[in-house]
N, CA, C and O of each residue as an XYZ file, in Angstrom:
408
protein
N     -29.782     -6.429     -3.926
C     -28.589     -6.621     -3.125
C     -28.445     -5.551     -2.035
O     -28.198     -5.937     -0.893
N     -28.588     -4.144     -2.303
C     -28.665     -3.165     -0.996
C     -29.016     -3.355     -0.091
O     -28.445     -3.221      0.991
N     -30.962     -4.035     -0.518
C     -31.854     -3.822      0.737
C     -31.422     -4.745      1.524
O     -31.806     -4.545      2.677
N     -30.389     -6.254      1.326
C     -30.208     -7.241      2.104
C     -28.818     -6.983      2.555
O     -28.360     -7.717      3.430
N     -27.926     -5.807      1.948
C     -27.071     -5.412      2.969
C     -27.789     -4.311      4.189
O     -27.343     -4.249      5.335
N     -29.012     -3.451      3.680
C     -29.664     -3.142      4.938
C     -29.781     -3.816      6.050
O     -29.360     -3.653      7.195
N     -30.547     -4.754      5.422
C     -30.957     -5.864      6.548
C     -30.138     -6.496      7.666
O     -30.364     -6.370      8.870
N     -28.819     -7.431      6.909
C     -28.158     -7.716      7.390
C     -27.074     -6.749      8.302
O     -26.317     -7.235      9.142
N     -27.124     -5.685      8.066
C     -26.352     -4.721      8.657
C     -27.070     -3.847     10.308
O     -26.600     -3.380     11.345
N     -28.123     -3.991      9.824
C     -29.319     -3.672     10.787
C     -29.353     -4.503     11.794
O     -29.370     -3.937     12.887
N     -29.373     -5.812     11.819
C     -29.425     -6.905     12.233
C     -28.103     -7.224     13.310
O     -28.215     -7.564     14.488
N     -26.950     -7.031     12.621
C     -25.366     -6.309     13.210
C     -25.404     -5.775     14.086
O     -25.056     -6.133     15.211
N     -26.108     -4.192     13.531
C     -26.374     -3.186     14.946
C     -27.292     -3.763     16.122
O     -27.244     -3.287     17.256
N     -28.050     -4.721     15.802
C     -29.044     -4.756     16.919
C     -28.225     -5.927     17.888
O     -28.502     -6.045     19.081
N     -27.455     -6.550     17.389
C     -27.166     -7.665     18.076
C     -25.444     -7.217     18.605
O     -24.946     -7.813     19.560
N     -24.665     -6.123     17.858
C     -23.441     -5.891     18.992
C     -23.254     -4.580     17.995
O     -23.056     -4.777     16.796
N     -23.297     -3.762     18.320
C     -23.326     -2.188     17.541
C     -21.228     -1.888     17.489
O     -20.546     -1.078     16.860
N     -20.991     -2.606     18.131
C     -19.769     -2.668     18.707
C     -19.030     -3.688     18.200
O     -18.021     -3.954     18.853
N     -19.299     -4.546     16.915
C     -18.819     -5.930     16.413
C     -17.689     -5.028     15.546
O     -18.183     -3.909     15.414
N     -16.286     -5.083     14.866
C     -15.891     -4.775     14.621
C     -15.542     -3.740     14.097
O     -15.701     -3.533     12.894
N     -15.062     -2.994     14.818
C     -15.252     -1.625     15.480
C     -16.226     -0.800     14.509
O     -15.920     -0.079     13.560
N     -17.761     -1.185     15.135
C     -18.713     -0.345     14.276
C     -18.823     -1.285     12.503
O     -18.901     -0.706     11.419
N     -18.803     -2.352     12.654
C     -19.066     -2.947     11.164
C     -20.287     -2.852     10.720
O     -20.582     -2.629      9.546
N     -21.075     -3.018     11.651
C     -22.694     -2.913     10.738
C     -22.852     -0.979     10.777
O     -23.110     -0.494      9.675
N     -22.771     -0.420     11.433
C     -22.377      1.114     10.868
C     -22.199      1.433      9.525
O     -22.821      2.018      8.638
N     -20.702      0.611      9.733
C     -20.053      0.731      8.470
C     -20.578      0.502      7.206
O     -20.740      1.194      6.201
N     -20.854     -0.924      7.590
C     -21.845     -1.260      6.126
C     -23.192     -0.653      5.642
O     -23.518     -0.708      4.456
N     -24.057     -0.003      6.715
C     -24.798      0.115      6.270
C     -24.500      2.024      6.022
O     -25.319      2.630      5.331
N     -23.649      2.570      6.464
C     -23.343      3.699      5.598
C     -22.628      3.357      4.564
O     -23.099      4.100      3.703
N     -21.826      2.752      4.066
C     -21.426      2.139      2.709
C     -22.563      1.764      2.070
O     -22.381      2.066      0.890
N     -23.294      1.428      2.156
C     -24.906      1.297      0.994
C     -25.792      2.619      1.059
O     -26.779      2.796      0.345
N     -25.368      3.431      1.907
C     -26.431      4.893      1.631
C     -25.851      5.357      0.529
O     -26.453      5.544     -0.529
N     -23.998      5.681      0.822
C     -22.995      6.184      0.037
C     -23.041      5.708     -1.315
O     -23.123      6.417     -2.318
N     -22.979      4.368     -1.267
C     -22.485      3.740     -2.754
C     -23.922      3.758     -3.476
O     -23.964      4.274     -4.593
N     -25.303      3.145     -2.829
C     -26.540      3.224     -3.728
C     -26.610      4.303     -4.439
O     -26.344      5.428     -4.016
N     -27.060      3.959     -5.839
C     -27.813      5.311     -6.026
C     -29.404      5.737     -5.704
O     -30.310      5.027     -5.268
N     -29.414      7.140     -6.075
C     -30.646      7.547     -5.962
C     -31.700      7.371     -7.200
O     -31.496      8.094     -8.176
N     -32.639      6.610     -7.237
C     -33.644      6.077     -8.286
C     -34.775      6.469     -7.662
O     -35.080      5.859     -6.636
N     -35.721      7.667     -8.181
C     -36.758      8.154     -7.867
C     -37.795      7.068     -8.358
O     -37.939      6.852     -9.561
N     -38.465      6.439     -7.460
C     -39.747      5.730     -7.874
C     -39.097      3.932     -7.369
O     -39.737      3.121     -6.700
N     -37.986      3.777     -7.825
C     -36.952      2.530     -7.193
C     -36.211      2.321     -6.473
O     -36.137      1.196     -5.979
N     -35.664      2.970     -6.246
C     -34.898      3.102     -4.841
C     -34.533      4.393     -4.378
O     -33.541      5.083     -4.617
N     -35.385      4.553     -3.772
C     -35.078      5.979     -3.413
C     -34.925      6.096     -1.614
O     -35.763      6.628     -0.886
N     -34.084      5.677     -1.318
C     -34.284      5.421      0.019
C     -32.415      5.732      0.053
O     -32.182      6.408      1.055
N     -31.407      5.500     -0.557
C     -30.359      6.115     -0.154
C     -30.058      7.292      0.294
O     -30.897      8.097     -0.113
N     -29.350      7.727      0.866
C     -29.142      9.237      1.819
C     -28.319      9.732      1.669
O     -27.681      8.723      1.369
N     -27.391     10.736      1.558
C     -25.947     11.252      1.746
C     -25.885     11.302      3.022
O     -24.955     10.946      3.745
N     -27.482     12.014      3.471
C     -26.941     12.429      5.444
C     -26.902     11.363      5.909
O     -26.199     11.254      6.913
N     -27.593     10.174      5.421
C     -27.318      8.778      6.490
C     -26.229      8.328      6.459
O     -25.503      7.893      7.353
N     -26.072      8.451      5.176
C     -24.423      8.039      5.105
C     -23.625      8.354      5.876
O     -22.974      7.515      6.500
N     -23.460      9.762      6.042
C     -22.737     10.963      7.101
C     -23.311      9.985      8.380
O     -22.477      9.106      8.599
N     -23.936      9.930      8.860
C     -24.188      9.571     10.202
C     -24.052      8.519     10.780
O     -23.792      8.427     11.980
N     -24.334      6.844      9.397
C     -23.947      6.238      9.690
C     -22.266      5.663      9.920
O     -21.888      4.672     10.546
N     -21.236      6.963      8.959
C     -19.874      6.287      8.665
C     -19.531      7.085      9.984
O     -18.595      6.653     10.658
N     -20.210      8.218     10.416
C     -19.837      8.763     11.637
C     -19.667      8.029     12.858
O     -18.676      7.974     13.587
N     -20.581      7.574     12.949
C     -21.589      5.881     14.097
C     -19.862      5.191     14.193
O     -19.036      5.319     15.096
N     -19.752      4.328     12.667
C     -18.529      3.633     12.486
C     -17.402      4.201     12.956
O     -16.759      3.630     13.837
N     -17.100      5.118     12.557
C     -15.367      5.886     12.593
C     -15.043      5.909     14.291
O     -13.993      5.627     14.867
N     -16.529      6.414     14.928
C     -16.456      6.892     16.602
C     -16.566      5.339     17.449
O     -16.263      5.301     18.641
N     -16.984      4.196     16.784
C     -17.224      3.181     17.425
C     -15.957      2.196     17.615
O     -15.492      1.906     16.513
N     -15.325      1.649     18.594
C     -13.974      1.299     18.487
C     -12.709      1.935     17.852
O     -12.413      3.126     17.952
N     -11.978      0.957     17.162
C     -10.686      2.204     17.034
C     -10.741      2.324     15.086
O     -10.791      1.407     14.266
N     -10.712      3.539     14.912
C     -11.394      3.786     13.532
C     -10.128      3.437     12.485
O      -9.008      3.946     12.503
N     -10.760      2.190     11.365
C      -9.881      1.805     10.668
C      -9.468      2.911      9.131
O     -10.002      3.995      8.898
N      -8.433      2.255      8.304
C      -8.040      2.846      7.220
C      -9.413      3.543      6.147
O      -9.715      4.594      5.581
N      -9.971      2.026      6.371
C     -11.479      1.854      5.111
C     -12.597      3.084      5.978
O     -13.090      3.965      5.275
N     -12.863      3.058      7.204
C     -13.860      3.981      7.388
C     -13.068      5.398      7.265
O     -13.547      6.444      6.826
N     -12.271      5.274      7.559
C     -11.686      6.891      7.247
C     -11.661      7.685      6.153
O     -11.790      8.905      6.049
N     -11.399      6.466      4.996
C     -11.793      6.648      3.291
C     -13.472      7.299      3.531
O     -13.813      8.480      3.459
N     -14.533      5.815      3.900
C     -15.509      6.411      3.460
C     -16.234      7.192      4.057
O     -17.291      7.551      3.539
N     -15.679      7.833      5.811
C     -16.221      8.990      6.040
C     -15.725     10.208      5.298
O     -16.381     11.242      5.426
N     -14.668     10.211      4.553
C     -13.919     11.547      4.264
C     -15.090     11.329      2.779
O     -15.507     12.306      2.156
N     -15.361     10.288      2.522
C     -15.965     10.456      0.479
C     -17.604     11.034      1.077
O     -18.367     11.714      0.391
N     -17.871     10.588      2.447
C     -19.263     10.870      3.004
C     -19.450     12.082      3.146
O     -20.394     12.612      2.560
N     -18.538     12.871      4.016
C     -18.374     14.568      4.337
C     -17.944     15.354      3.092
O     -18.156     16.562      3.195
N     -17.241     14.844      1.632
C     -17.424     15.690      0.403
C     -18.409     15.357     -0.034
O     -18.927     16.390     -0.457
N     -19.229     14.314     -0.275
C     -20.434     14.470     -0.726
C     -21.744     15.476      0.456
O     -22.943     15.507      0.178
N     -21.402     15.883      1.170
C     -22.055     16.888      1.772
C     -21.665     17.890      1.878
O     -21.900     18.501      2.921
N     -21.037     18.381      1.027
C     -20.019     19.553      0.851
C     -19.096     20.372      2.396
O     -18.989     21.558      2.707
N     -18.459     18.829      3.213
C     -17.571     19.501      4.008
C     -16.794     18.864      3.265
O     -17.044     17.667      3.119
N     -15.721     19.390      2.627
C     -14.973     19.372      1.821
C     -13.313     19.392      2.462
O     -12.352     18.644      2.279
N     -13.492     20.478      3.187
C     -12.294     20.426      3.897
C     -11.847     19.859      5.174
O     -10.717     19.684      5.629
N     -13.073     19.603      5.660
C     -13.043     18.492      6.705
C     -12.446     16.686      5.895
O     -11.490     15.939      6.099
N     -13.489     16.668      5.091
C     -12.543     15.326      4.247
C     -11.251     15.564      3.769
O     -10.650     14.518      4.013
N     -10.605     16.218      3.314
C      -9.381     16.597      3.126
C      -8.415     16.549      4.031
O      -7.413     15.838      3.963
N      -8.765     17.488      5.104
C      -8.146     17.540      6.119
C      -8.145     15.740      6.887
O      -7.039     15.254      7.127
N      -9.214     15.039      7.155
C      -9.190     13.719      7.564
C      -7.778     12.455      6.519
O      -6.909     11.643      6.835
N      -8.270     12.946      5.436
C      -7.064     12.198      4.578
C      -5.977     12.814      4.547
O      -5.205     12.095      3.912
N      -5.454     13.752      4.871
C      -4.157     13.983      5.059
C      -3.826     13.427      6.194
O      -2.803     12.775      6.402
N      -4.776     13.697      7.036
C      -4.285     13.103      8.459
C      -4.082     11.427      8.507
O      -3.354     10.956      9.381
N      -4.633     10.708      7.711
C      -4.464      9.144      7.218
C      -3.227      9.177      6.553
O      -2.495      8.207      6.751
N      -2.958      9.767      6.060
C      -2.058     10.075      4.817
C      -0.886      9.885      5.837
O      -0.214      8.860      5.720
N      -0.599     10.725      6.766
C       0.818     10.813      7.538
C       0.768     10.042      8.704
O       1.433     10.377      9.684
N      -0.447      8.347      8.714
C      -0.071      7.940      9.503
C       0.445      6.637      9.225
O       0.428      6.171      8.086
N       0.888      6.050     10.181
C       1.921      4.620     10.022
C       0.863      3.483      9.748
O      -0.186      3.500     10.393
N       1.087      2.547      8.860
C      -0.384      1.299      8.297
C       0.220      0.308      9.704
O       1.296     -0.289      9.727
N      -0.742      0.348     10.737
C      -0.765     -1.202     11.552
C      -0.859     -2.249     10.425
O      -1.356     -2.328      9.302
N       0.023     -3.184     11.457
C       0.262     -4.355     10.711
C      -1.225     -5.313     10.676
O      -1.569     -6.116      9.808
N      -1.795     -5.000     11.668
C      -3.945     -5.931     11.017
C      -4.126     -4.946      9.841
O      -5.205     -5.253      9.335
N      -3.528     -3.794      9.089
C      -4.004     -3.031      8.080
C      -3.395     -3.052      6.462
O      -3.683     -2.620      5.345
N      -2.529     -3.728      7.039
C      -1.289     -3.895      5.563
C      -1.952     -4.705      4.988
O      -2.785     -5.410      5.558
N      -1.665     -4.750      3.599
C      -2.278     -6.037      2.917
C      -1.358     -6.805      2.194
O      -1.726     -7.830      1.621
């Protein structure tokens, strides 16, 4: 299931890098993040891709609730710690747009 959210996410970027604000970004740093690391089976997940790809996302259009989560879980798993912190507080004290409410 990963490698075909790779794919399909890859596929995203190549065809509008810019499709909702940064969605194939998104997704495909959400599968560096969430995979695990399996030496010999999958060993191809990243923390730094992660970092770079939720980075890609957050900077690409106007950065939603969900990438803000998983750049802040991306930058503690690379031990900026207070940079994620600091990002969720700053989510924390802002107003939910109504495309964000559920």
């Amino acid at each position: 299931m990963p490698i075909l959210c790779v794919k399909y996410s890859t596929k995203i970027i190549d065809i509008d890098p810019n499709y909702s604000d940064g969605g194939g970004y998104f997704m495909l740093g959400a599968v560096h993040l969430k995979s695990p690391y399996i030496p010999f089976i999958l060993s191809w997940p990243s923390d730094d891709k992660a970092l770079n790809y939720l980075s890609l996302a957050y900077e690409t259009g106007t950065a939603t609730p969900s990438q803000t989560v998983y750049l802040a879980r991306a930058l503690y798993a690379n031990d900026k710690k207070q940079e994620a912190i600091s990002m969720l507080s700053i989510l924390l004290g802002q107003k939910v747009s109504e495309s964000n409410k559920l």
